[in-house]
C-alpha positions as CSV (number, residue, x, y, z in Angstrom):
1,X,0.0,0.0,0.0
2,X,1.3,3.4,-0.8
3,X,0.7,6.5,1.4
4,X,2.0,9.6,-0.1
5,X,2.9,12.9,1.7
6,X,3.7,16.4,-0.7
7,X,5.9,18.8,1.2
8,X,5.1,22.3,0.1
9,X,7.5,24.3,1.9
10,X,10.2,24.5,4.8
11,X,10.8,24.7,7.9
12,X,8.7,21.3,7.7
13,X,5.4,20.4,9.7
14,X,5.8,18.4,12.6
15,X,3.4,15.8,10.4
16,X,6.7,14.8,8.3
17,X,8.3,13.3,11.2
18,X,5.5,11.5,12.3
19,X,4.7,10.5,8.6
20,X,8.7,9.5,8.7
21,X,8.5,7.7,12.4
22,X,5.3,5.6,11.3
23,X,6.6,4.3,8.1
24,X,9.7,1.7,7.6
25,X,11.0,3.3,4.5
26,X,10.2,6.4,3.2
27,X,10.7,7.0,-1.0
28,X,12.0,10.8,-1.4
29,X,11.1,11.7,-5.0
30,X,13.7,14.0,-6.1
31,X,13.0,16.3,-9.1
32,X,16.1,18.2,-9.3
33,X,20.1,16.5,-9.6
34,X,21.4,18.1,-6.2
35,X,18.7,15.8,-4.0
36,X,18.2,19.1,-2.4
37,X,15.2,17.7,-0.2
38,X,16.6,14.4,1.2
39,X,19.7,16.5,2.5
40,X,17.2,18.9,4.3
41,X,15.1,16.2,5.7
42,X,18.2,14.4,7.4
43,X,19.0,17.8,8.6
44,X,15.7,18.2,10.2
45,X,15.0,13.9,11.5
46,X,16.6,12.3,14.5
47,X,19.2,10.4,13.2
48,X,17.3,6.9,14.0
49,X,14.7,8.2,11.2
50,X,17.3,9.0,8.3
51,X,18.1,5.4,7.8
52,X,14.9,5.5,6.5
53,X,15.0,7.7,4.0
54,X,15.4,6.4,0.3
55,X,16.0,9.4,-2.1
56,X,15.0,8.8,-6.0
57,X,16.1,10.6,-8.5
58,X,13.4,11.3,-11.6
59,X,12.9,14.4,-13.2
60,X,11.6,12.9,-16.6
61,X,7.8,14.2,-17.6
62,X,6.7,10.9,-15.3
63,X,7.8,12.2,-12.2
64,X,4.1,11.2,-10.8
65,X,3.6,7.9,-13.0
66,X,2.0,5.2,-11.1
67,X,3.8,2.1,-13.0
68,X,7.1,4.0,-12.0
69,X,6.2,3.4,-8.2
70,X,4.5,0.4,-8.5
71,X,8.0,-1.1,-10.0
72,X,10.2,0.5,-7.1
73,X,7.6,-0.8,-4.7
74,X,8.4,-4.6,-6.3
75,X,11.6,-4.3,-6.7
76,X,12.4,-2.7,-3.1
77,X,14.4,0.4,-4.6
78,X,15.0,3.1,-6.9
79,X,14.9,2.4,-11.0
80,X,17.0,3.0,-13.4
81,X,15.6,4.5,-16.2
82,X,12.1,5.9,-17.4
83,X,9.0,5.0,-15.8
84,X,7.6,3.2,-20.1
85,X,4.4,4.3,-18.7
86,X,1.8,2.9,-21.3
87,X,3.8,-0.4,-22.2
């Protein structure tokens, strides 16, 4: 089962660590090559938390493609390559 959570700004909402603390791994979706938001959440989680973390990198036009997650979800990690949405 997926459960998503959008973060819209920073500093975060105290909802992100309990989203964090409730789950056993959390996918970051990164849309930009610097993985800007993964570094800022392990700023901002107790260091038991960050372990959790799983930062992907996808800024193709499927950034929100549910095949993409579906095959991450299967495969227990990130993908390489595009999400062939529609094959």
């Amino acid at each position: 089962m997926w459960i998503t959570f959008a973060i819209r700004a920073y500093p975060f909402a105290h909802e992100i660590h309990d989203f964090v603390a409730s789950h056993d791994r959390v996918y970051v979706v990164e849309q930009d090559r610097d993985a800007q938001l993964a570094s800022l959440l392990k700023l901002d989680l107790p260091a038991d938390q960050v372990v959790k973390l799983r930062s992907i990198l996808h800024y193709n036009d499927c950034a929100g493609c549910p095949d993409y997650y579906r095959r991450i979800r299967d495969q227990g990690g990130p993908l390489n390559g595009n999400c062939n949405a529609g094959t």
